[in-house]
C-alpha positions in Angstrom: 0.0 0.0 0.0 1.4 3.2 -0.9 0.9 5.9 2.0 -0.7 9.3 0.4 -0.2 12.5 2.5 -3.7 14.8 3.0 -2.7 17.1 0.1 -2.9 14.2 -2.2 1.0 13.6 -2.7 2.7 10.0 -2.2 4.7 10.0 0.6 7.6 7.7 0.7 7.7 7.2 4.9 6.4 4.2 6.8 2.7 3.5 8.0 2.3 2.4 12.0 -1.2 1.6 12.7 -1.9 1.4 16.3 -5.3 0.3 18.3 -6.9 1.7 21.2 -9.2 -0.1 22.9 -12.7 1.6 23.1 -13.2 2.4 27.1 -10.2 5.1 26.4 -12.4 7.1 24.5 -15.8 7.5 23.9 -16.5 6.2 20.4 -15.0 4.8 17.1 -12.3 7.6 15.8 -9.5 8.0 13.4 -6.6 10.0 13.8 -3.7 10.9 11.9 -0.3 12.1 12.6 2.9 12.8 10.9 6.2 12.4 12.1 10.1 12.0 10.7 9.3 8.1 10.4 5.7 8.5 8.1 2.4 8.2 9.2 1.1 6.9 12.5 -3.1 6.1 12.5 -4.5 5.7 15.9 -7.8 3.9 15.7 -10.1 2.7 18.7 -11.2 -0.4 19.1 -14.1 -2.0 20.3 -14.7 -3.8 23.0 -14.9 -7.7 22.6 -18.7 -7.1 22.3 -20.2 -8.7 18.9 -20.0 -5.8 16.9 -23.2 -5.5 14.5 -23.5 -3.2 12.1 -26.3 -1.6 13.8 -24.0 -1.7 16.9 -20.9 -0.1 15.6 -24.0 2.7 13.7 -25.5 3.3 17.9 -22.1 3.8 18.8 -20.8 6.1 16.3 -24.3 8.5 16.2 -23.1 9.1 20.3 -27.4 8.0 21.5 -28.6 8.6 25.0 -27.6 6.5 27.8 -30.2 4.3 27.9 -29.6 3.3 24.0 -25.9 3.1 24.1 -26.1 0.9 26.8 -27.7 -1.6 25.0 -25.3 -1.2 22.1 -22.6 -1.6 23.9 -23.7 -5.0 25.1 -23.7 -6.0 21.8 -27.7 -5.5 21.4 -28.7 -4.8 17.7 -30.0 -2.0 17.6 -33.3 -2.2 16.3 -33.9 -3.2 20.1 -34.3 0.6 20.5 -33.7 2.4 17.6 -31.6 5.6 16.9 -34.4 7.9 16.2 -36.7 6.8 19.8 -36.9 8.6 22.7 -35.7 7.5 25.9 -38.8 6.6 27.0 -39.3 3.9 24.6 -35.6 2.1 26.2 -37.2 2.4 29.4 -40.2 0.6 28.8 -38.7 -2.1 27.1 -36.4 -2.2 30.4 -39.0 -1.7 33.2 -41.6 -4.9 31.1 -41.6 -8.1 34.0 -44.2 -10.9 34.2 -47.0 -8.9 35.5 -47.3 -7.5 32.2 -48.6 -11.4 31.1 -51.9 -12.5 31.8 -52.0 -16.4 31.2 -55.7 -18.0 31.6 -55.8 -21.9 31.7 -59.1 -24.5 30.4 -59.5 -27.7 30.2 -61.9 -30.4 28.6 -62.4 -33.9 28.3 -60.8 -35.5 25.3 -61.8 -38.9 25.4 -63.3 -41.6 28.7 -60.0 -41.2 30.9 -57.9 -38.4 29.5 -58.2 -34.6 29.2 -56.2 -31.7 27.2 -55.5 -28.5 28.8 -55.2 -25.4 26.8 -53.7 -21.9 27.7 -54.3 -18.2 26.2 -52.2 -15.2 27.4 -51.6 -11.9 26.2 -48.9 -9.8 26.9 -49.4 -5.5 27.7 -52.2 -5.8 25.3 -50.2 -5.0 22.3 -47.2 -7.8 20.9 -45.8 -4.2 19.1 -44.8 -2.8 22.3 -42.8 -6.3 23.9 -41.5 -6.9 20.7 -41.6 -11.0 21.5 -38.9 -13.0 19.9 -39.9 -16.6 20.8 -42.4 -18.4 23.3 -41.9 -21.6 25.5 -44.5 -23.2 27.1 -44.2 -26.0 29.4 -46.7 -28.4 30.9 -45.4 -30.0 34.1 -47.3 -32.9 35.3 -47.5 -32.4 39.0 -49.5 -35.5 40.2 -51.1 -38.4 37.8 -55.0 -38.6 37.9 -54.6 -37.7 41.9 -53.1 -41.3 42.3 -49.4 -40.5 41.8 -46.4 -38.0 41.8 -46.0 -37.0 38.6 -42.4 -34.9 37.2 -43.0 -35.5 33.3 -42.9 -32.0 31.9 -43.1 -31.2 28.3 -41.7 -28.0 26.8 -43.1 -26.6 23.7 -41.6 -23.7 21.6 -44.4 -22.0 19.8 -42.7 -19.0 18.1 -43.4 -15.1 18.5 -46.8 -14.6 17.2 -49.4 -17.3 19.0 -51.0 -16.7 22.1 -52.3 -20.1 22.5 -51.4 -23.6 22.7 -53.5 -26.9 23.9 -51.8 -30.4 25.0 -53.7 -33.0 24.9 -53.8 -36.5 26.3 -53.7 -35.8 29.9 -54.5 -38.4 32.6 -58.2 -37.0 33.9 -58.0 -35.1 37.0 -54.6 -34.8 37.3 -52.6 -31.7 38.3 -50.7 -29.3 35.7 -48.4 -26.9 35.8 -48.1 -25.0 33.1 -45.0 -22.6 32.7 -44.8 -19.6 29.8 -41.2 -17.8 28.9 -41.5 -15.3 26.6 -38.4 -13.8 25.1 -38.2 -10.1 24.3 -35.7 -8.2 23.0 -34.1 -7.4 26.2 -35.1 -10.0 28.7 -37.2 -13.3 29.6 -40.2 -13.0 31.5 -42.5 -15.8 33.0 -45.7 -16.6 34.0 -47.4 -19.4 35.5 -50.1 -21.0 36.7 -51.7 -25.0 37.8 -55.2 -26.5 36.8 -56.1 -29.8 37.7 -57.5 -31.5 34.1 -61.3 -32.2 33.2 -62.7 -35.0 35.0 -64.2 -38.1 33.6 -66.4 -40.8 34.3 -65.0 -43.7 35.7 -63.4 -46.6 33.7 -63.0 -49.3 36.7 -66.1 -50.5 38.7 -66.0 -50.7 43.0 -64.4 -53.3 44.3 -64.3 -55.5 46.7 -68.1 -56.4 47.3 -69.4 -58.4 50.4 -72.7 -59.2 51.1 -74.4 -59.8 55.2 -77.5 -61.7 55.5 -79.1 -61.4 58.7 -81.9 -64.1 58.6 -83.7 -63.5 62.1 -84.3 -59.4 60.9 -84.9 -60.8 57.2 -82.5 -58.4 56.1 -79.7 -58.2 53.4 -76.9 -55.7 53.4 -73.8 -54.8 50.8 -70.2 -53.4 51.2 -68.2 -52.2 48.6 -64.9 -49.7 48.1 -64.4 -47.0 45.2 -63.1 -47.3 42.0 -58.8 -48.3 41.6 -57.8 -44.9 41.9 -56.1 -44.7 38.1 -59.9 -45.9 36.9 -61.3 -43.2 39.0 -60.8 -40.3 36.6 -62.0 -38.0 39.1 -63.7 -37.7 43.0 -66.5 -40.3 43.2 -69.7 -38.5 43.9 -72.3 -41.0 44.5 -72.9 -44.5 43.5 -75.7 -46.3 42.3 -77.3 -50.3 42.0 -79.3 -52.6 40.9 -81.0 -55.5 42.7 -82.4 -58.7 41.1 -84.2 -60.6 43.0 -85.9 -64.9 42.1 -89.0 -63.2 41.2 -87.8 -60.8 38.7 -88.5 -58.2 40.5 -85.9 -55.5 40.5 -84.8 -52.8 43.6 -82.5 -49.7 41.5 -81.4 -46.8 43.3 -79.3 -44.1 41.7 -78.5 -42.1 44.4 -76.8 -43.0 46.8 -74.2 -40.3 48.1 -70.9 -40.2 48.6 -69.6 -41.4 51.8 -71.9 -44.1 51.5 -70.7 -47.5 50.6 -73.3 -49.3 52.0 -76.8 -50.8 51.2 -79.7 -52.3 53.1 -82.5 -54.2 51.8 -85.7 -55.8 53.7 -88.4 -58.7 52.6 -86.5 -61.4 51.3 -87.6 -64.6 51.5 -85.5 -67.4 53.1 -83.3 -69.3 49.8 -84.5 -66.3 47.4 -81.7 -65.7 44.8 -80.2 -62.3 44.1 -77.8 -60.6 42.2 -76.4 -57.2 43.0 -74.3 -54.6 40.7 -73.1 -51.1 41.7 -71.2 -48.4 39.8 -69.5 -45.0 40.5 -70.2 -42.0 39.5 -67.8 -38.5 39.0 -69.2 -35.2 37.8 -69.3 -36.3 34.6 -71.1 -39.6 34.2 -71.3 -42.9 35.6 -69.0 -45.3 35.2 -69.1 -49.5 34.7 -71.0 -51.3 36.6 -69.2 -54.5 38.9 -69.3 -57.8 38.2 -73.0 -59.5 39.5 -72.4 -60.4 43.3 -75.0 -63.6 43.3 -76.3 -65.4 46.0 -79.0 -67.2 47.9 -81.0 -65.4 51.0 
């Protein structure tokens, strides 16, 4: 490279080119200076940020405090751009997570499992965060209300959505659901739990006994819930069916919870019965047990 002085001529001397780094003076310059030995060009350098093009631009148009800070963590400027007010930085700045409102549903999917869905919105107005990307994450806190649960299952669903719905959920079991949103400057998160849509039961009570007691011609049955995986939800009442040798039938459908017994009067002495019971959750009924059969 041949060195040209500043009126144009060559010059013949030597050309040292020194660097500077950046926090010994206040922005990107170039000087020059002449001496016996040729030219010497002192030049600043940045600091080991990752230097954009928009971040060598913020440094070099000197912008307010609150802008240069952000370029001079490396922060592309269109974070806050050259031309906004100071105000603008600061808001981006002072967003947290009580800017997001995150609302959580639910609803049966199928007998025995649930989705759960959740909305949010952020400030009102995506132009103002300026959202980069989204997770969401479903943490499965207990199992139906049977077991522990620590299955979680992260989801990234961009920067424009302000929904998402997993599905396939054990009924009645406890979620945690988790939203990150990335902006421009920070991450902010929200949460919240919901326990998923119940469903009717899949199992039928267990463990059925029957008492006679022949001298007050009476005829009484036990039984205990639902398994608690086939539960799919709290057991509200229950409710049987009697057959009795002479076709005549007893049904009750009402019998409330707490109750897991049954009393019946009249029978005769070697009368044949059969006895079924079910379980009911919120939502339905559920199968009913194997016939208990016997003679009075």
């Amino acid at each position: 490279m041949v060195p040209i002085n500043t009126d144009g001529r060559q010059h013949s001397g030597k050309v040292f080119v020194f660097q500077i780094p950046a926090h010994l003076g206040k922005r990107v310059f170039n000087r020059t200076m002449f001496g016996r030995s040729g030219i010497v060009r002192v030049q600043t350098a940045p600091r080991a940020y990752p230097v954009t093009k928009e971040t060598a631009s913020c440094l070099n148009r000197g912008t307010n405090r609150s802008q240069a800070t952000h370029c001079r963590e490396g922060i592309s400027t269109h974070i806050c751009p050259l031309n906004s007010s100071k105000a603008y930085c600061r808001l981006l700045d002072n967003i947290d997570s009580s800017c997001i409102t995150l609302n959580l549903s639910t609803k049966s999917d199928r007998l025995g499992y649930s989705s759960v869905a959740a909305d949010w919105t952020i400030c009102n107005s995506s132009s103002t965060v300026h959202v980069v990307n989204q997770t969401i994450t479903y943490q499965l806190l207990d199992n139906g209300n049977c077991t522990n649960g620590t299955t979680t299952f992260p989801r990234a669903v961009g920067n424009v959505t302000r929904f998402d719905r997993k599905r396939k959920f054990k009924a009645y079991s406890l979620v945690k659901v988790t939203l990150t949103v990335q902006t421009k400057t920070k991450n902010l998160t929200k949460y919240d739990e919901i326990r998923s849509k119940s469903t009717a039961p899949t199992g039928e009570p267990t463990n059925i006994e029957a008492t006679r007691d022949r001298r007050l011609n009476t005829l009484s049955f036990s039984w205990e819930d639902p398994i608690c995986k086939k539960r799919n939800g709290n057991i509200t009442h229950f409710s049987y069916v009697l057959y009795r040798s002479n076709s005549r039938i007893v049904k009750n459908d009402d019998v409330v919870n707490g109750t897991r017994t049954v009393k019946f009067n009249g029978l005769s002495r070697s009368e044949r019965f059969s006895f079924d019971v079910r379980a009911h959750t919120d939502s339905g009924p559920g199968p009913y047990s194997d016939p208990y059969e016997g003679f009075f």
